[in-house]
C-alpha positions in Angstrom: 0.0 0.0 0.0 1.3 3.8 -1.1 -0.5 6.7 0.7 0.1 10.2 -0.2 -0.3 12.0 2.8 -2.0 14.7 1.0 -4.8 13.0 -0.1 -5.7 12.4 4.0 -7.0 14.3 7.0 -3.9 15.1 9.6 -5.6 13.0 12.0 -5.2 10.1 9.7 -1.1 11.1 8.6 -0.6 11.0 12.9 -1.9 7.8 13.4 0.2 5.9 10.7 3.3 7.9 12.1 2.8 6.7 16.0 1.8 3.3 14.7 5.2 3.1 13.0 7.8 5.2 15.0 7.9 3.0 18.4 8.6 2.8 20.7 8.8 6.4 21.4 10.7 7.7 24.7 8.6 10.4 26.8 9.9 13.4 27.3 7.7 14.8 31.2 8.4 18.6 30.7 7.8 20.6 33.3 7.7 24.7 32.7 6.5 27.9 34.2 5.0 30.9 33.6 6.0 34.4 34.2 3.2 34.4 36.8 4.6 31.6 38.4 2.0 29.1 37.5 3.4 25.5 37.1 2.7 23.5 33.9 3.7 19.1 33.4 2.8 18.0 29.6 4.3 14.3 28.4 5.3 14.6 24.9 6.4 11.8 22.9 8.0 13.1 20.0 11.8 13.5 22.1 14.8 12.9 21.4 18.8 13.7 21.8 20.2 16.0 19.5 24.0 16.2 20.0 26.3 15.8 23.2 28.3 18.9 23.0 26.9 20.6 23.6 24.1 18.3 25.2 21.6 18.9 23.4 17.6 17.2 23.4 14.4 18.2 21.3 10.8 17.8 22.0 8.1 18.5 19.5 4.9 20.2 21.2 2.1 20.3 18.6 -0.7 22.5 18.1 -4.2 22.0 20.4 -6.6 19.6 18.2 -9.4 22.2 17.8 -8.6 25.8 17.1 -4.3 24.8 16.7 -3.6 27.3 19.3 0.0 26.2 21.5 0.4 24.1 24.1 1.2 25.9 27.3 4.3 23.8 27.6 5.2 25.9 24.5 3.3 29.7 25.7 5.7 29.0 29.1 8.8 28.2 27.1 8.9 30.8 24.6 8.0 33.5 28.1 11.2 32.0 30.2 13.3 30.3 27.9 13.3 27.0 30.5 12.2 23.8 30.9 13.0 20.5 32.7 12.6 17.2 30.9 11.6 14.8 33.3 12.2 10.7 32.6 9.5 9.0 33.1 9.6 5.5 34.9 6.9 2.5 35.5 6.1 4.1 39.1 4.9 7.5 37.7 3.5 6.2 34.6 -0.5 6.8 35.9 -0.1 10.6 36.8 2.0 11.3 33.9 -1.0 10.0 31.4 -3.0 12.5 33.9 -1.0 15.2 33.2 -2.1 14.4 29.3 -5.7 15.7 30.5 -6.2 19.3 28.3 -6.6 21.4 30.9 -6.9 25.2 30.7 -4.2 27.5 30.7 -3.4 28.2 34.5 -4.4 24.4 35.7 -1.2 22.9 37.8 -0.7 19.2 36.8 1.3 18.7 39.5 -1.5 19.6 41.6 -4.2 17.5 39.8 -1.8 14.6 39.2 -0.2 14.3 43.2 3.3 14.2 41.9 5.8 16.8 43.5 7.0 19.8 42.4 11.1 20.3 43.6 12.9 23.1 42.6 16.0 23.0 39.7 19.5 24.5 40.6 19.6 26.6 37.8 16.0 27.2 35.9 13.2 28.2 37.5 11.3 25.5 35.8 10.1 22.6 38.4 11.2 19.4 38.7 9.1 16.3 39.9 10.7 14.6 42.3 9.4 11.2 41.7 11.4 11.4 38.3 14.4 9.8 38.6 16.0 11.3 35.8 16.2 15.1 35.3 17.6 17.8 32.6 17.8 21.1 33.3 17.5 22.9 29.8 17.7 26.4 28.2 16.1 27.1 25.2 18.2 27.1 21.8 15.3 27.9 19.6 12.0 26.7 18.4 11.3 26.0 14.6 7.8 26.0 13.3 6.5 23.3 11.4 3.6 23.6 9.1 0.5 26.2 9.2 -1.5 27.4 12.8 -4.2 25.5 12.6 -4.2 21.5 13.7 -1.6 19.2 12.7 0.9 21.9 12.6 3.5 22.2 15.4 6.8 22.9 17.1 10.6 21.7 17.2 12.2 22.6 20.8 15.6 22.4 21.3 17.4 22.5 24.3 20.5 22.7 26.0 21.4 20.5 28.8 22.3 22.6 32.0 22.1 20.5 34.6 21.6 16.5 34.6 20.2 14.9 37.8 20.3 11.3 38.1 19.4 9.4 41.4 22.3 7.7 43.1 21.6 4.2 42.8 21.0 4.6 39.0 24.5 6.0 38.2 27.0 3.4 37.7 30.5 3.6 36.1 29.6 7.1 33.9 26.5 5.3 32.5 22.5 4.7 33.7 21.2 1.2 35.0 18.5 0.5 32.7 16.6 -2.1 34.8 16.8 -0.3 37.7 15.3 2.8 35.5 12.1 1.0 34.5 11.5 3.1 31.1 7.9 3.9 29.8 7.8 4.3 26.2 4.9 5.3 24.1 3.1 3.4 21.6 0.0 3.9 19.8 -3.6 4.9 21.2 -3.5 4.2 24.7 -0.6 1.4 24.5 3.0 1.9 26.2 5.6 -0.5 26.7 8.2 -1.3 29.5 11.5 -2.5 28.8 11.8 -6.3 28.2 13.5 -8.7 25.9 16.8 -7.0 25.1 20.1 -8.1 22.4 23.3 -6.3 21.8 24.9 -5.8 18.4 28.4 -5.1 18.2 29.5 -2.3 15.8 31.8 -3.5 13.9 35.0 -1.3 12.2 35.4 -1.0 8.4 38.7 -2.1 7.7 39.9 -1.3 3.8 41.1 -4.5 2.0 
């Protein structure tokens, strides 16, 4: 089967795109506005960028009905901040709660029960049941097709500041099972870590 994206709704396009790029690691941000009102948004379009500097993007998109920005993206633009929050098995629940589209103004930290801690160098939040943290100041944001639905943001982001929970930090790198993952599938689906292989590199060498 071919499908031109064109010739379908945007709806339709985001459904074949989370159906085929999984899983997808969550990036928990956690932002603030320049009243001081605290905003926690999952977003599953996340990734590294480069490691020097260290360097992550998310991709906020537009609200579903009128395509106005998320707040994640109103509070961003406002501070220039943000903290990227791993998310784990343990906090899975309240971070799908934090999903809810609340108004601008509602604290998720509040409605979901996690804990907001403050960062050492943004003002941003962090939640404390998140093992994982990145402090990050904003590199830019690139828009991506019109304002309406189905358009969006690119936010990139410097890493600051990591955090990483003691028992989790071993030899310069991060113990995966004692991490517990979430990552995003389709609809309503995640996935924990499970079966795992390794595949060596290997070096070209010119016959």
């Amino acid at each position: 089967m071919v499908i031109n994206p064109k010739d379908q709704k945007y709806n339709e396009n985001y459904k074949l795109m989370i159906g085929s790029i999984l899983p997808r690691p969550i990036a928990f941000v956690s932002t603030v506005s320049t009243e001081g009102h605290f905003n926690l948004a999952p977003f599953s379009f996340f990734t590294g960028v480069t490691s020097d500097p260290p360097t992550v993007l998310f991709c906020p998109t537009r609200q579903p009905n009128e395509g106005q920005p998320k707040d994640t993206l109103i509070n961003i633009r406002e501070t220039g901040e943000f903290v990227i929050n791993i998310v784990t098995e343990d906090i899975s629940e309240p971070m799908n709660d934090c999903a809810t589209n609340f108004p601008y103004g509602v604290d998720e930290f509040k409605e979901s029960g996690l804990t907001a801690v403050p960062a050492h160098v943004v003002k941003a939040p962090m939640v404390k049941e998140s093992p994982i943290h990145f402090e990050c100041k904003l590199n830019q944001i690139i828009e991506i097709g019109e304002a309406k639905p189905g358009g969006g943001f690119i936010v990139i982001g410097e890493i600051v500041l990591f955090h990483i929970a003691d028992d989790l930090y071993k030899n310069g790198r991060i113990d995966i099972d004692g991490l517990k993952p979430v990552g995003r599938l389709a609809g309503a689906e995640y996935t924990k870590i499970g079966e795992r292989f390794s595949l060596v590199r290997k070096t070209y060498i010119k016959k």
